[in-house]
C-alpha positions in Angstrom: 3.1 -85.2 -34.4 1.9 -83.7 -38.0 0.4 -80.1 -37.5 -2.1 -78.7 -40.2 -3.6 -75.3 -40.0 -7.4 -74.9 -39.6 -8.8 -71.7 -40.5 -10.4 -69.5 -37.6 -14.0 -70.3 -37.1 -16.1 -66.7 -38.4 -19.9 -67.4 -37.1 -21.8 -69.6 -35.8 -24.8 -71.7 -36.9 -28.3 -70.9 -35.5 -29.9 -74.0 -33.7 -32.2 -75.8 -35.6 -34.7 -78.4 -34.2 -36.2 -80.8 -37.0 -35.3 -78.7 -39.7 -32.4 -81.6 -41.9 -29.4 -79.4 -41.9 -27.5 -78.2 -44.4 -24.6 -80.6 -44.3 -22.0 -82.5 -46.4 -23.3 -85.5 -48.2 -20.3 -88.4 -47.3 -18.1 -89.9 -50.4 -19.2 -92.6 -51.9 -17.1 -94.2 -53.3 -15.0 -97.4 -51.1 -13.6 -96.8 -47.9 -9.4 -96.4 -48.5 -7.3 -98.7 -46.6 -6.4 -95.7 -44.1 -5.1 -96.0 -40.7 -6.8 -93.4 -39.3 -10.1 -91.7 -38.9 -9.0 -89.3 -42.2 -10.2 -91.5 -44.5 -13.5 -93.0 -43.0 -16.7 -93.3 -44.7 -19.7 -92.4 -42.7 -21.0 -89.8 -40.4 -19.1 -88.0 -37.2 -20.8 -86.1 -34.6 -19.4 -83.1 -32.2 -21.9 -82.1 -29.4 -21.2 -79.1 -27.9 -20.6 -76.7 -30.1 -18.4 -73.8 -28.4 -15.1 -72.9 -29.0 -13.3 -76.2 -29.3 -16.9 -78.5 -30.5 -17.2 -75.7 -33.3 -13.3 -75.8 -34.1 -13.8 -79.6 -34.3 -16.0 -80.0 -36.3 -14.5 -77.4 -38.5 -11.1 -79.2 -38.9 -13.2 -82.5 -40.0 -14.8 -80.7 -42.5 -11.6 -79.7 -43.8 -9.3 -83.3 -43.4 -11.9 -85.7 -43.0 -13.7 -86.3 -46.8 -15.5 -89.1 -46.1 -17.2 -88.5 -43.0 -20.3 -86.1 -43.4 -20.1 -83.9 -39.9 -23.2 -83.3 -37.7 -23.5 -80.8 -34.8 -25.5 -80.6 -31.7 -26.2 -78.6 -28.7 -28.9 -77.6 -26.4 -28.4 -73.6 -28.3 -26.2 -74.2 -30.9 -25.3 -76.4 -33.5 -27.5 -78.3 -36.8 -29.0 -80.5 -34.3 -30.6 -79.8 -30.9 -29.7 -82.1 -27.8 -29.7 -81.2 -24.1 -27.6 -83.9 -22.4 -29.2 -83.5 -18.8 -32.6 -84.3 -20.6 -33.8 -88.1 -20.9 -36.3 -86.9 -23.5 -34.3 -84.8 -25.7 -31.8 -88.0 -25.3 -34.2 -89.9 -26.4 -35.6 -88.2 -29.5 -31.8 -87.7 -30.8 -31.2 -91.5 -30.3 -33.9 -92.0 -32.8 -32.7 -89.7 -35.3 -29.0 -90.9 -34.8 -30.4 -94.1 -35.9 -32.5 -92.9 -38.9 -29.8 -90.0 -39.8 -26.1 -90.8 -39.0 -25.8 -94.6 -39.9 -23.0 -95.6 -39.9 -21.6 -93.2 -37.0 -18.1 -93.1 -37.1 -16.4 -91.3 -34.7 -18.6 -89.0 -31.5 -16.6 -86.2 -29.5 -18.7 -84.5 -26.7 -17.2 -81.5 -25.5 -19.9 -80.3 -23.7 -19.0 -79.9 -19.8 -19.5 -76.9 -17.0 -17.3 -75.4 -15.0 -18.2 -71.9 -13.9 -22.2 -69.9 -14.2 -24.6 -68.3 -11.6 -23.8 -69.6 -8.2 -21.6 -72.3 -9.7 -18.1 -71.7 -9.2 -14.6 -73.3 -8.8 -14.7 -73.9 -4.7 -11.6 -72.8 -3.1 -12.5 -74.1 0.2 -14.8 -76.5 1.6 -17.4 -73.9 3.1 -17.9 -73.0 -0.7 -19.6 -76.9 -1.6 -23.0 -77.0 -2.1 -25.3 -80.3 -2.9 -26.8 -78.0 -5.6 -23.2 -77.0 -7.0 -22.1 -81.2 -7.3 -25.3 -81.9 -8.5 -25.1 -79.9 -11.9 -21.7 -80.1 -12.1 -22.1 -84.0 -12.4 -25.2 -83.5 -14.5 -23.3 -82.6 -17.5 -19.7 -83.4 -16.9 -20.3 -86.7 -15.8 -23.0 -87.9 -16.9 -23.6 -86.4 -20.2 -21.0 -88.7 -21.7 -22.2 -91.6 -20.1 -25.8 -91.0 -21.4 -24.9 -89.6 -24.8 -23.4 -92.9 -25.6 -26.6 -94.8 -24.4 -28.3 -93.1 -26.6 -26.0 -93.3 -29.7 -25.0 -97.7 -29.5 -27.7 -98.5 -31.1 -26.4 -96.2 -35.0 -22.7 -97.4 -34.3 -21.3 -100.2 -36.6 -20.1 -103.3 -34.9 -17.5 -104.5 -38.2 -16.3 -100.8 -38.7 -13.6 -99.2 -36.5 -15.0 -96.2 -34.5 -13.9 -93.1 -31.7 -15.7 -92.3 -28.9 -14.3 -89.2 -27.2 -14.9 -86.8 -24.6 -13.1 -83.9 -23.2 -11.8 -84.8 -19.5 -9.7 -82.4 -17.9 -6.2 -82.9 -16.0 -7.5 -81.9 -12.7 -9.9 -84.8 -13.0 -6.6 -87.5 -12.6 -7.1 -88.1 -8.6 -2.6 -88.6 -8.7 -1.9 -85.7 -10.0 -3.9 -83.5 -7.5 -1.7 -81.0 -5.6 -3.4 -78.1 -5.5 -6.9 -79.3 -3.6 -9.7 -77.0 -4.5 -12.6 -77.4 -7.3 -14.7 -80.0 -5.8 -17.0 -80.5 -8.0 -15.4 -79.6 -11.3 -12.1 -82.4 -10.0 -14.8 -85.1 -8.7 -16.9 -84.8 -12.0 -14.1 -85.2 -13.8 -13.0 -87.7 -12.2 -16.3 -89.6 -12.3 -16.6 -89.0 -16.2 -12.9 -90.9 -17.0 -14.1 -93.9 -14.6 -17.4 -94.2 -16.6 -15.4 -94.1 -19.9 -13.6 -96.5 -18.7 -16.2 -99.0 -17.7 -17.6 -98.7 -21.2 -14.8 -99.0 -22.8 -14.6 -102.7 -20.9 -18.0 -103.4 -21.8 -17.7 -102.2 -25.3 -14.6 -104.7 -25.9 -17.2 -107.2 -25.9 -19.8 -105.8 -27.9 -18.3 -103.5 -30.0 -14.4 -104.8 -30.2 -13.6 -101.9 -33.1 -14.0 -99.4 -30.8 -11.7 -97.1 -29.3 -13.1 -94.9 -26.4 -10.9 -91.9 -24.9 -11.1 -89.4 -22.5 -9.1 -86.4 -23.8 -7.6 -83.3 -22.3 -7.1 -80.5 -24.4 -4.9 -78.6 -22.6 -6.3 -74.8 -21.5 -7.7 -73.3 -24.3 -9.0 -69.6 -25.1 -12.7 -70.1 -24.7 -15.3 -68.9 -22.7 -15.0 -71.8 -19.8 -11.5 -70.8 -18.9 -11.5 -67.4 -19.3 -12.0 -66.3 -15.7 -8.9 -68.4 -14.5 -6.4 -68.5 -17.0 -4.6 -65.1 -15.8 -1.4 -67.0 -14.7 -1.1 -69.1 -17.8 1.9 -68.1 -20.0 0.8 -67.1 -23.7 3.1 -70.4 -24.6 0.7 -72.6 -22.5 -3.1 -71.3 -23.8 -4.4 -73.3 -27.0 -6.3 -71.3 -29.2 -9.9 -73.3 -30.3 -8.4 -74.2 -33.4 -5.1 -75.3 -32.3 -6.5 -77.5 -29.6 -9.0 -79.0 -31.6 -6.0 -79.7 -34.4 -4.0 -81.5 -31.6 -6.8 -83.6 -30.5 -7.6 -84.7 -33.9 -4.4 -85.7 -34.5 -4.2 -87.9 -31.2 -7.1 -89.2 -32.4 -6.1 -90.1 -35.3 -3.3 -92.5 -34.0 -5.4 -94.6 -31.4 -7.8 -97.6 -32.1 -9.2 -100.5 -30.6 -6.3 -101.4 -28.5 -6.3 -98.3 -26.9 -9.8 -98.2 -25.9 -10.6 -96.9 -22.2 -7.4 -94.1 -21.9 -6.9 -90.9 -20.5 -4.6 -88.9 -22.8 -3.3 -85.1 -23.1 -3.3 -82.9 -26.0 0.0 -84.2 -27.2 -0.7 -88.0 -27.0 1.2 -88.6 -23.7 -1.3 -90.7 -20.9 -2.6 -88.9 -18.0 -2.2 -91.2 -14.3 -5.7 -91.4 -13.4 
């Protein structure tokens, strides 16, 4: 696996509604015969823009010339979109289509673990129907929906990535340690809906390659109230994860549409 460095991330961007952003006009001159998403033409998208979103779309900015690279995020990011709203949906589906044509490559990392009352269960008295419910709002599915509302601005004779973070606790096989309803169940929910489209979008859009991606526990604010007992070895910074990620990325395509893969390639059992 190649490893670049990508430079720390120093601020943030203020959201911005309407307002055309600031961004990198694309190359124009012909696509390179490239193997991998590093030499695209065309536009690339990271929703949720936290610790890992922001670092992603960082490193693309840096490696990834040809694609100009949009943010989005119900707080943060050039564009606003709340995933667990059909209307904000909606209204980004329409600029997607006016604004980001062609759309090469999407990674959501938007997702919910831990805020308010909503907290990793370590028993079954701690479930709530409240708890599920937003948990599988946004982790499962936001991906699902997000890619509704972006079909219509991908390119059906280009090759393309559609990624979202998973997590390892989601793979139903390799749960030993019970615990975390929700967070597990969601999880596991999202990779089965990635799958499905993947299956449908063999058909309709046979250039694509859609993956469910891990990216190992990574020093941001969603683990940072259980990460205590993982060794300094083990815990990715934002920029280190999102380098990883990129560079699995970067070695998939059509044929290895619909998997579940780790931060360093290797498949996860579902």
């Amino acid at each position: 696996m190649r490893h670049l460095r990508i430079p720390t991330v120093t601020s943030d961007q203020s959201p911005e509604s309407l307002a055309s952003p600031p961004v990198r006009e694309a190359a124009k001159d012909p696509e390179p015969q490239s193997p991998d998403l590093f030499g695209w033409q065309g536009h690339a998208l990271v929703v949720g823009a936290g610790g890992i979103g922001q670092a992603l779309a960082d490193g693309l900015a840096q490696r990834a010339a040809g694609l100009t690279v949009h943010t989005a995020g119900p707080n943060r990011g050039t564009w606003r979109l709340d995933l667990s709203d059909d209307a904000s949906l909606e209204s980004f589906a329409a600029l997607a289509l006016e604004r980001f044509r062609p759309l090469r490559l999407v990674i959501c990392t938007a997702g919910l673990l831990h805020g308010g009352s909503l907290q990793p269960e370590k028993r079954l008295s701690q479930v709530s129907r409240d708890n599920l419910k937003r948990s599988f709002e946004l982790n499962a599915f936001g991906p699902l929906l997000l890619a509704k509302a972006l079909e219509p601005a991908l390119p059906r004779d280009l090759p393309l990535h559609f990624a979202s973070l998973s997590a390892r606790v989601g793979s139903i096989t390799d749960n030993r340690l019970g615990g975390w309803y929700a967070y597990r169940a969601a999880k596991a929910a999202q990779n089965q809906l990635l799958r499905t489209l993947a299956i449908e979008w063999r058909r309709r859009l046979p250039l694509a390659c859609v993956t469910a991606l891990h990216p190992g526990t990574t020093a941001t604010g969603l683990s940072e109230p259980f990460r205590s007992s993982v060794p300094l070895s083990g815990l990715f910074s934002p920029q280190r994860a999102a380098q990883q990620l990129l560079e699995v990325l970067a070695t998939r395509s059509a044929e290895h549409s619909g998997g579940f893969v780790a931060w360093d390639g290797q498949p996860i059992p579902w």
